[in-house]
C-alpha positions in Angstrom: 23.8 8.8 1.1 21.1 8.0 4.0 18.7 5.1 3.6 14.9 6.1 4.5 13.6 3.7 7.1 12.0 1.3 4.9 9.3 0.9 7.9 7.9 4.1 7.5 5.5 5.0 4.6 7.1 6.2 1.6 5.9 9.4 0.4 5.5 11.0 -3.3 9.1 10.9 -3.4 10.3 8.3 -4.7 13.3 5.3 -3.2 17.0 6.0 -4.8 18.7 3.2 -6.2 20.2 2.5 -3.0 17.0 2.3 -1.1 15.0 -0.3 -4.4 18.4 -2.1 -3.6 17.4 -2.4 -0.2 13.9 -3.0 -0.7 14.4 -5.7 -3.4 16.7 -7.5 -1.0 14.1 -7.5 1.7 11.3 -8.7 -1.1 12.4 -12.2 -0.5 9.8 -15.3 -0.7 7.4 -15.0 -3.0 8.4 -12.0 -5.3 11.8 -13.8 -5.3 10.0 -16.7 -6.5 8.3 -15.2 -9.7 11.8 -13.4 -10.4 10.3 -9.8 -9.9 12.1 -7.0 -9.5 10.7 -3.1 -7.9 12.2 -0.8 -10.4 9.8 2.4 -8.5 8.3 3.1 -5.6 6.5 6.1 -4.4 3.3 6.5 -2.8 1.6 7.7 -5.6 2.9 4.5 -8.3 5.5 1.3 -8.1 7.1 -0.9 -10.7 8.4 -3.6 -11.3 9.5 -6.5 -13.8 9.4 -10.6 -14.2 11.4 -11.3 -16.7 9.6 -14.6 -18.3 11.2 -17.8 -17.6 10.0 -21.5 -18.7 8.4 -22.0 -15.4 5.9 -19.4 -16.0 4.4 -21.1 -18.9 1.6 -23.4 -19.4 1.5 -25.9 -21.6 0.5 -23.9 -24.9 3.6 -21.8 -24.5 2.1 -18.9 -22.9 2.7 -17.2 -19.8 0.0 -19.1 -17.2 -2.4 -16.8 -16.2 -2.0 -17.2 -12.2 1.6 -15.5 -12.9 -0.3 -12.3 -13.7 -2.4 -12.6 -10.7 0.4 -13.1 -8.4 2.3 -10.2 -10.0 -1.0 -8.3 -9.5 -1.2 -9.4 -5.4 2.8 -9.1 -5.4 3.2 -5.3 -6.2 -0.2 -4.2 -5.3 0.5 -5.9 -1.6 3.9 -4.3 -1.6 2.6 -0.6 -2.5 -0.4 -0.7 -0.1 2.7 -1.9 2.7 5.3 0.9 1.7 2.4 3.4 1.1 0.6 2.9 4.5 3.6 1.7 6.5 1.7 -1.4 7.9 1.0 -5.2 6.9 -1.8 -5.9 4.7 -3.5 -8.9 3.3 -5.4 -9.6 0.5 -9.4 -9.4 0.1 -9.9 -9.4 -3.7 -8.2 -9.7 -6.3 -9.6 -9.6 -10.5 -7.6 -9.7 -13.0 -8.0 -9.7 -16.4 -6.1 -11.2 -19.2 -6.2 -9.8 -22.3 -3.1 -11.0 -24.6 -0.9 -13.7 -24.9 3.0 -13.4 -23.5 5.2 -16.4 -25.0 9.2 -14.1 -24.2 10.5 -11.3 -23.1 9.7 -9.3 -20.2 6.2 -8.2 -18.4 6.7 -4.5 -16.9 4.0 -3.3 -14.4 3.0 -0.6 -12.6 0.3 -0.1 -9.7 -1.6 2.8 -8.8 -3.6 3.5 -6.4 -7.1 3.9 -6.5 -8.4 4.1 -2.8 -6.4 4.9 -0.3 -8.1 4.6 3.1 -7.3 4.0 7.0 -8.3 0.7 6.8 -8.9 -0.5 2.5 -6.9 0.4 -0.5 -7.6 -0.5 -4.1 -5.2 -0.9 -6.3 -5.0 -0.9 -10.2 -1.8 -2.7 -11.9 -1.2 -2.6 -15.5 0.8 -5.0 -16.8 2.4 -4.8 -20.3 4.8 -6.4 -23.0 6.7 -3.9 -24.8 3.7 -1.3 -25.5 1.2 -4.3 -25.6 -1.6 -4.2 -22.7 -1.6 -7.8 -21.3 -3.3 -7.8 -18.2 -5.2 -5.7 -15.5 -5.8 -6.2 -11.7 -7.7 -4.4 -9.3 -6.3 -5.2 -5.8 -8.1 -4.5 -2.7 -6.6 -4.5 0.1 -6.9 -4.8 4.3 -4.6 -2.7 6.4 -3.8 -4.5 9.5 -3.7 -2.1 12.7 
């Protein structure tokens, strides 16, 4: 089996197991950080997962809403990279929390919205089992 170069956009279809492999062991830093975990990548949608640890909790017992946010920045930077095959950084991100998360696991998946030479926007949902916790819209700057 061949590996894609992973520094080349990815088109509509999608890694193998053996290139998410490759791509989660390049995702180190921050990603690794929050424990997530790209379960999908294409151009046209990625996944992922954080499994919810103490540390993400505030202290009501709840998942802290930054850890949303940062999932939000996390895979929306990461699809805007492998879809346009060059750095990018941040210029807005909104996200909106809607329910509560005290266990288990928070699944997302971003999509894009824009995808332009120089912007993208992207929309993650994130979920708990089939329960809509949180939304962010992600724009993004391409760097030339």
């Amino acid at each position: 089996m061949t590996l894609r170069d992973l520094n080349q956009p990815v088109g509509p279809e999608p890694l193998n197991d053996a290139e998410l492999a490759a791509l989660n062991a390049e995702n180190t830093g921050f990603a690794q950080h929050i424990g997530m975990v790209i379960t999908y990548c294409s151009s046209e949608r990625l996944e992922c997962y954080v499994d919810v640890e103490p540390h993400h909790l505030q202290a009501a017992g709840i998942v802290n809403g930054g850890v949303y946010a940062s999932i939000g920045e996390t895979l929306g930077s990461a699809a805007a990279i492998v879809t346009s095959g060059k750095l990018v950084v941040g210029m807005s991100n909104n996200t909106d929390l809607l329910s509560s998360v005290t266990q288990g696991r928070i699944e997302a998946v971003a999509t894009p919205v824009h995808v332009g030479r120089s912007t993208h926007l992207w929309r993650i949902e994130m979920r708990n089992g089939d329960k809509l916790v949180a939304v962010t819209n992600l724009k993004l700057m391409i760097l030339s």
